[in-house]
C-alpha positions in Angstrom: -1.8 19.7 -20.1 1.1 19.6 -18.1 1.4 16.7 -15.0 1.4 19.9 -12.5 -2.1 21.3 -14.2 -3.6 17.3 -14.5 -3.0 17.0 -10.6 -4.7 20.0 -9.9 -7.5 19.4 -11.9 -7.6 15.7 -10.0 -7.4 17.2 -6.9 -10.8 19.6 -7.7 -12.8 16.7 -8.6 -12.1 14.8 -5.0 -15.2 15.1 -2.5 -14.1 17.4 0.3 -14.1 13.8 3.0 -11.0 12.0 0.5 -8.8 15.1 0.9 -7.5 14.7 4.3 -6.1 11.4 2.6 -4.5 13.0 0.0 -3.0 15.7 1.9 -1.5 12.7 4.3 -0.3 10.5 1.1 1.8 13.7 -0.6 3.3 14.4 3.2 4.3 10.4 3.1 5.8 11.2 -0.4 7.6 14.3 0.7 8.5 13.6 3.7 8.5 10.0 4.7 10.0 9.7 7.7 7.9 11.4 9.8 4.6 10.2 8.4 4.5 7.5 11.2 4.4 10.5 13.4 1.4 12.9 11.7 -1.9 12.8 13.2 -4.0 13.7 10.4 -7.6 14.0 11.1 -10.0 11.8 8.8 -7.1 9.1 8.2 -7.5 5.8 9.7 -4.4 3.5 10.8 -4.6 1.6 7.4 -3.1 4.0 5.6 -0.5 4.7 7.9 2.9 3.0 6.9 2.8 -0.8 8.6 5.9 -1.7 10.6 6.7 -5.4 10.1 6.9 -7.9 13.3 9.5 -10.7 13.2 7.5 -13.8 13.6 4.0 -13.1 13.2 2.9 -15.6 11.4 5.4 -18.0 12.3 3.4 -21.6 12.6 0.1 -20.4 10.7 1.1 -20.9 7.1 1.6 -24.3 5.6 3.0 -25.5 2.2 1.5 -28.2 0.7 3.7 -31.8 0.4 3.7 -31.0 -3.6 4.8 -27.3 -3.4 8.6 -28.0 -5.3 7.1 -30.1 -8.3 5.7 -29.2 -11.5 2.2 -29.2 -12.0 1.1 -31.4 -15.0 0.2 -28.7 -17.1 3.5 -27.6 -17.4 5.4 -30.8 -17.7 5.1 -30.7 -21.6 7.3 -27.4 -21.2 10.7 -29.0 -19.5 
């Protein structure tokens, strides 16, 4: 079975309310600038490509004092 006939056969075997997903992820692969752009119907804004925001979390994550040394377990290895 060629990768051509395998996706096709994939593609039967989808319920009819995953294919407007499917249809949006191969336009993302073929064409991914403009996938931003698409409105497809039955895709929610999850699977639409994220942009990133400078700072977001800036303040809300926190290392721990201990983060740079080795954990016990491993000291045996150095």
């Amino acid at each position: 079975m060629t990768l051509q006939q395998e996706a096709l056969y994939a593609v039967q075997l989808l319920p009819e309310e995953k294919l407007p997903a499917l249809i949006a992820f191969a336009r993302f692969l073929t064409q991914p600038d403009s996938f931003p752009d698409a409105a497809v119907p039955g895709v929610d804004a999850l699977t639409r490509k994220r942009r990133s925001v400078a700072g977001v979390l800036r303040g809300k994550v926190q290392m721990s004092e201990d983060f740079n040394e080795t954990p016990d377990v491993f000291k045996e290895y150095l």
